[in-house]
C-alpha positions in Angstrom: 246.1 208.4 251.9 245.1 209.5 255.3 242.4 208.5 257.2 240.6 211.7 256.8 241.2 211.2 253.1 239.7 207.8 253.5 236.6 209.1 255.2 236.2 212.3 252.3 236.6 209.3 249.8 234.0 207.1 251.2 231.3 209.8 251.5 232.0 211.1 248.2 231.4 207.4 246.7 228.3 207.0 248.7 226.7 210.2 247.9 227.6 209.0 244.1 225.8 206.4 244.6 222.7 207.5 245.6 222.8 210.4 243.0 223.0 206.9 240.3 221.0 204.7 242.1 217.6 206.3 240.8 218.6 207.0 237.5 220.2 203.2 237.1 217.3 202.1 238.4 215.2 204.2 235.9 216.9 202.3 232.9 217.2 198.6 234.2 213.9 198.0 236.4 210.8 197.0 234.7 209.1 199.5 232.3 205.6 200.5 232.7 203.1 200.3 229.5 199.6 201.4 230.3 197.7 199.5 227.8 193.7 201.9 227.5 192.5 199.9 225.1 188.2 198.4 224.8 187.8 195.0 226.3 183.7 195.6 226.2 181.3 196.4 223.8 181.8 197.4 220.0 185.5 197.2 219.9 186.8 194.2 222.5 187.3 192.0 219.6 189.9 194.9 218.5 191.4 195.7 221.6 192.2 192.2 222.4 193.9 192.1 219.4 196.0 195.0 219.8 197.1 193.7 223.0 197.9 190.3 221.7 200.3 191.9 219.1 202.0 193.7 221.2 202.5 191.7 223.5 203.6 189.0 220.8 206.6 191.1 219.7 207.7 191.1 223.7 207.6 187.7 223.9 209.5 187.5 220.7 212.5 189.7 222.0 212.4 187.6 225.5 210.1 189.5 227.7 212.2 192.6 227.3 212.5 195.9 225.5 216.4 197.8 225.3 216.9 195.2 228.1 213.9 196.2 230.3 211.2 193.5 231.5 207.9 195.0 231.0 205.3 195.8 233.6 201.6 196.0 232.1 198.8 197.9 233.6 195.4 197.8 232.1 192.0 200.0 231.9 188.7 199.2 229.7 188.4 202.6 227.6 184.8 201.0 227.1 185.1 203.2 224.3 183.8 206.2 226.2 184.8 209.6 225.6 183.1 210.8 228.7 185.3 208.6 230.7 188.6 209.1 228.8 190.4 211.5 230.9 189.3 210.2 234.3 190.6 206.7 232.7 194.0 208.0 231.3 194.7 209.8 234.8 194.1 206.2 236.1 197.3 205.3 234.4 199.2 208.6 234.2 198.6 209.5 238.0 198.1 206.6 240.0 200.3 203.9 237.9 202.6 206.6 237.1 203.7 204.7 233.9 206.4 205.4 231.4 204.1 204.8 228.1 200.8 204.7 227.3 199.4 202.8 224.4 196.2 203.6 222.9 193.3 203.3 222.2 190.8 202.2 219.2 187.9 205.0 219.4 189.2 208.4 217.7 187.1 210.3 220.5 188.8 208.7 223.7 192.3 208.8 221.7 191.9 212.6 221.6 191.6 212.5 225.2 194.5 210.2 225.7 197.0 212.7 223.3 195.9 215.7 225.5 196.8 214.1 228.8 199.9 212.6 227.0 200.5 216.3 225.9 200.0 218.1 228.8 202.2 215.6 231.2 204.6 214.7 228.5 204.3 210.8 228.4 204.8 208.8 225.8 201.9 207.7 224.1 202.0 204.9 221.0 198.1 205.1 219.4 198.0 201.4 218.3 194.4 202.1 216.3 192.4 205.3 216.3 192.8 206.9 213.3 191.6 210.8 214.9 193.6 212.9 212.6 194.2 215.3 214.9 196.5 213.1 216.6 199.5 213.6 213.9 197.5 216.9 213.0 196.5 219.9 215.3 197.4 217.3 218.5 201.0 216.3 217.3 203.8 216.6 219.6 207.1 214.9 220.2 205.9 212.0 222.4 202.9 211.2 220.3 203.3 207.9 217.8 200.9 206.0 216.0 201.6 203.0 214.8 198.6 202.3 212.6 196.8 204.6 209.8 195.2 208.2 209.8 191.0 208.2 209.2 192.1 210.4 205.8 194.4 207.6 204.5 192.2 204.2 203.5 189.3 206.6 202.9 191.5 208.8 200.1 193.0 205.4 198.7 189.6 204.4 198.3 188.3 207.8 196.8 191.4 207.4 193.9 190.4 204.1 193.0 186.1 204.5 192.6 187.2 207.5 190.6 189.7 205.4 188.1 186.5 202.9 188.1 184.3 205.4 186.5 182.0 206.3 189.1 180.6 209.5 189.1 177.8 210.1 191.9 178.4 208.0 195.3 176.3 208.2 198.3 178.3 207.4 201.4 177.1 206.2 205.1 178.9 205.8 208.6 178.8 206.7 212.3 178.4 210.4 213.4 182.4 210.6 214.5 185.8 211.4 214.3 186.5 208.9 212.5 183.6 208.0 210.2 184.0 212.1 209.6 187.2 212.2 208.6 187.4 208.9 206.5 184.6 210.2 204.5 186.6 213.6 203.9 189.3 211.7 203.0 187.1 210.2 200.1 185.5 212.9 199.2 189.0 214.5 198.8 190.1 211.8 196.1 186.7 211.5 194.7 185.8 214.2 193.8 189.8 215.3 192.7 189.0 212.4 190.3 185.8 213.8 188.6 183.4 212.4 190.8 180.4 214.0 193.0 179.5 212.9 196.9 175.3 213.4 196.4 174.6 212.5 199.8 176.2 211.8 203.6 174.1 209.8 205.5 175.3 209.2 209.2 174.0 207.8 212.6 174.8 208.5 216.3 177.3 205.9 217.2 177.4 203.3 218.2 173.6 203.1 216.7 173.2 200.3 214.2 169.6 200.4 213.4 170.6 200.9 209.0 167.1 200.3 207.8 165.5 203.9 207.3 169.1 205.0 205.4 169.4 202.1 203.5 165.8 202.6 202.4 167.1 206.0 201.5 169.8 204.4 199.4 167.8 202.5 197.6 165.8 205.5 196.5 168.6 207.5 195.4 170.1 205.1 193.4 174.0 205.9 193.1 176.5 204.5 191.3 178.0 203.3 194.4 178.2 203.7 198.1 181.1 204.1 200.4 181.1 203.2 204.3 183.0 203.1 206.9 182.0 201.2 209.9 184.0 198.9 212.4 183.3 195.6 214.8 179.7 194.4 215.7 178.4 197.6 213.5 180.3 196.7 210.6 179.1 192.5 210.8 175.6 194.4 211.2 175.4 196.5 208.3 177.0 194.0 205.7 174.7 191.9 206.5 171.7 194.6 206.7 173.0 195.7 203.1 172.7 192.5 201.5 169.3 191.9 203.0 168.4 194.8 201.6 168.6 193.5 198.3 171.5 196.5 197.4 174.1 193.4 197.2 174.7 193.4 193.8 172.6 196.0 192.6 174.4 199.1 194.2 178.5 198.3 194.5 179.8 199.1 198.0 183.4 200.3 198.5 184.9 200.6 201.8 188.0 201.5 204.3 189.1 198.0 205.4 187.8 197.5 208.8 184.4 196.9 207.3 186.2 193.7 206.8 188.7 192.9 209.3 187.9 190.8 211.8 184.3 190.7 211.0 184.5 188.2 207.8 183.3 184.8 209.9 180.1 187.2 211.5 179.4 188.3 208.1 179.9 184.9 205.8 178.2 185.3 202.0 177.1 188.6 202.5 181.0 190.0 202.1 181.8 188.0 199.5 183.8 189.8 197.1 183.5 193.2 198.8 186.2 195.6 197.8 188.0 197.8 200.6 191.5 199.5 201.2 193.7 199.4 203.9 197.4 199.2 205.1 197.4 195.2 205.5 196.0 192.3 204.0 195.5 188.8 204.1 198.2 186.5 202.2 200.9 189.2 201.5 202.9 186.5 201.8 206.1 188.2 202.3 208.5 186.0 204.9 207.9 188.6 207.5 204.6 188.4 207.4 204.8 184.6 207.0 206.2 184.2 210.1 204.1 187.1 212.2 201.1 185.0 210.8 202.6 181.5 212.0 203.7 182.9 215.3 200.5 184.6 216.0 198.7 181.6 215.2 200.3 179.3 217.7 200.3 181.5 220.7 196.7 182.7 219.8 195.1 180.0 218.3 193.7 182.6 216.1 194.5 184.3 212.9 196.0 187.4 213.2 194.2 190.9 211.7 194.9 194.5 211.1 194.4 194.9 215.1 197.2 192.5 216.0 200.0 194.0 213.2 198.9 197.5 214.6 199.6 196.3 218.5 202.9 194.3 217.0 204.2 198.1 215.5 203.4 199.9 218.5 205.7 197.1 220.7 208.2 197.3 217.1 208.1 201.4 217.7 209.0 201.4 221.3 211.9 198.9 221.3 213.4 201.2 218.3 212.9 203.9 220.7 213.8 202.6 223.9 217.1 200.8 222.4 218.1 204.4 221.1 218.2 206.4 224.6 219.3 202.5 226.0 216.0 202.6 228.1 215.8 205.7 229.4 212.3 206.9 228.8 213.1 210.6 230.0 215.3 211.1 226.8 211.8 211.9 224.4 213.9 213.8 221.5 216.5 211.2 221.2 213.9 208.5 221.6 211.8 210.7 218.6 214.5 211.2 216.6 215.4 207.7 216.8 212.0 206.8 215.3 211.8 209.1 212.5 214.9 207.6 210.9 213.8 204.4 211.3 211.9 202.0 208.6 209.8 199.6 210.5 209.9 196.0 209.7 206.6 195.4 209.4 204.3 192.3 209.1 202.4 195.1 206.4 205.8 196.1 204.7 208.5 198.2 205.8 207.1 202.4 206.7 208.3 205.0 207.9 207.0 208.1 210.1 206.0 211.3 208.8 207.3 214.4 210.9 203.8 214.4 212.3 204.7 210.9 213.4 202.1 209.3 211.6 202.6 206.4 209.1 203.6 206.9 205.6 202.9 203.7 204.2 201.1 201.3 201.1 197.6 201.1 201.3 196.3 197.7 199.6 193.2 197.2 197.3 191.8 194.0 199.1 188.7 191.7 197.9 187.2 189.3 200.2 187.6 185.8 199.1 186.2 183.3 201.5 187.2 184.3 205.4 190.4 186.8 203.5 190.8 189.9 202.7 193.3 189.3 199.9 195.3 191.7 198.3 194.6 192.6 194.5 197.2 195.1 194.3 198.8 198.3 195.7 195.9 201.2 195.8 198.3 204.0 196.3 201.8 203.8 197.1 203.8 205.4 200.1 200.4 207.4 201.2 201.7 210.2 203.6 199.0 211.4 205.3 199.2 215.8 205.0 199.5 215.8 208.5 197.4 219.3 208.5 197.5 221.7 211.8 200.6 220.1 212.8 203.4 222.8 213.8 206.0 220.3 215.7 
């Protein structure tokens, strides 16, 4: 080879080099997760929890995801719609990270798909149940790793109508996702036979109950249904039973009247019956040990929050280990997740084309500080995934 050869050569490797260099770098340096999750108010309990899970199932792979050490960046949603977008951007803009992971309150996850919409990043929604989100909103980056608002609240609708309930009165926040659980009862309930007399509501995240449980009272149904979630669901258990409708008026519920809350609410849940896509004592070995390992690194006991935060870390390493790491390869890293069945601590699911996922929904009675399962309220529960045109 001549030196001029020699010199061509050189260059040529060099320039290849810095072509790669950027791109290696993109699939071997540290990956950014922008966790927007509540860490005050209403729903820190749940954020926290979402976090810890996820950050459990890191740990458990050895700090890495597809071979990529993960960098963390944090913002306090507060729960705010109003603040959403400026919040998101916060991550999007001036983190610039690689995947977003979000949030608990349906109204700051709608902002959080829009931004993830418009700028194309990948966005795992650990909680909020918006259906919009795997509806109207879906797209190819969006996941969610937890439950539609129209899922527990239709599972719950099937079984008040098997019970032979035939007029219900039913009571939550003025949201998205007290609005859309109680659609999704009303759907099933009323499919069944049965008759929604009355919606009561209240701004959230208002928990002064008194005036519509007075109105409750009055009415006199054959039951109530509720969805409320946190410090406004320890509130109006315990509001209800002081109330003297404990016993007298049977309440029904999505799930997260329960979760988390049980220790706040003591006597006053006893034996309350609510649906939802985990439970306590499954006792399954993969729950078994997502319980036991929760429990040491946590000293605490692991709820729907922490299985929901331990999916969304599941659905990204699925993803990631498909396009080896490389976040810019979205179709490969979404059709990667839509074969897959996901090992979850709740039983295996899978995603529906929306992305949403299609999954059991358990019939749980509180027993002491569990929600324990009494049986299977409806099985593989796809949500219809309506609007969604991906």
């Amino acid at each position: 080879m001549t030196p001029r050869m020699h010199l061509l050569a050189a260059c040529a490797a060099a320039t290849f080099a810095l072509m790669a260099g950027p791109a290696a770098a993109q699939n071997t340096g540290k990956l950014k997760v922008g966790l927007m999750l509540p860490y005050t108010g209403t729903f820190a309990a749940l954020g926290n929890a979402i976090e810890n899970g996820f950050r459990l199932y890191v740990a458990e792979q050895g700090g890495k995801l597809a071979g990529r050490e993960i960098e963390f960046f944090k913002v306090d949603d507060e729960s705010d719609p109003s603040k959403a977008t400026d919040n998101v951007n916060k991550l999007i803009k001036r983190d610039q990270v690689d995947v977003l992971v979000g949030t608990v309150h349906s109204g700051v996850a709608m902002a959080m798909a829009r931004a993830a919409k418009e700028t194309g990043t990948l966005l795992i929604v650990p909680n909020a149940g918006a259906d919009a989100v795997t509806g109207a909103m879906c797209a190819p980056n969006i996941f969610r790793s937890s439950f539609s608002n129209w899922q527990p609240g239709y599972a719950m609708g099937e079984v008040v109508a098997k019970k032979g309930h035939k007029n219900v009165v039913t009571i939550t926040w003025k949201y998205a996702a007290g609005d859309e659980s109680v659609k999704g009862f009303k759907e099933a309930f009323e499919k069944g036979g049965g008759k929604v007399t009355k919606e009561l509501s209240l701004p959230f995240p208002n928990v002064e109950f008194q005036a519509l449980l007075t109105e409750i009272a009055a009415a006199k149904p054959d039951a109530v249904y509720t969805f409320f979630a946190g410090g406004g669901a320890v509130k109006f258990v315990k509001d209800y039973a002081a109330a003297g409708l404990k016993g007298k008026i049977p309440l029904y519920a999505a799930g997260f009247l329960t979760d988390g809350t049980l220790e706040a609410q003591g006597a006053d849940a006893a034996d309350l019956l609510t649906t939802l896509h985990y439970a306590d004592s499954l006792g399954t070995p993969r729950d078994n040990a997502f319980r036991l390992n929760y429990a040491k690194t946590y000293k605490l006991q692991p709820d729907v929050y922490a299985v929901q935060g331990y999916d969304a870390a599941q659905m990204l390493g699925v993803g990631l280990g498909a396009v080896k790491g490389d976040v810019s390869k979205k179709d490969a890293f979404a059709d990667a997740l839509r074969k897959a069945k996901i090992d979850s601590p709740r039983g295996p699911f899978t995603l529906s084309k929306a992305h949403n996922p299609v999954q059991d929904i358990y019939l749980r009675q509180v027993s002491g500080k569990e929600n324990k399962s009494i049986g299977v309220a409806t099985k593989s529960l796809a949500d219809p995934g309506r609007g969604c045109r991906m």
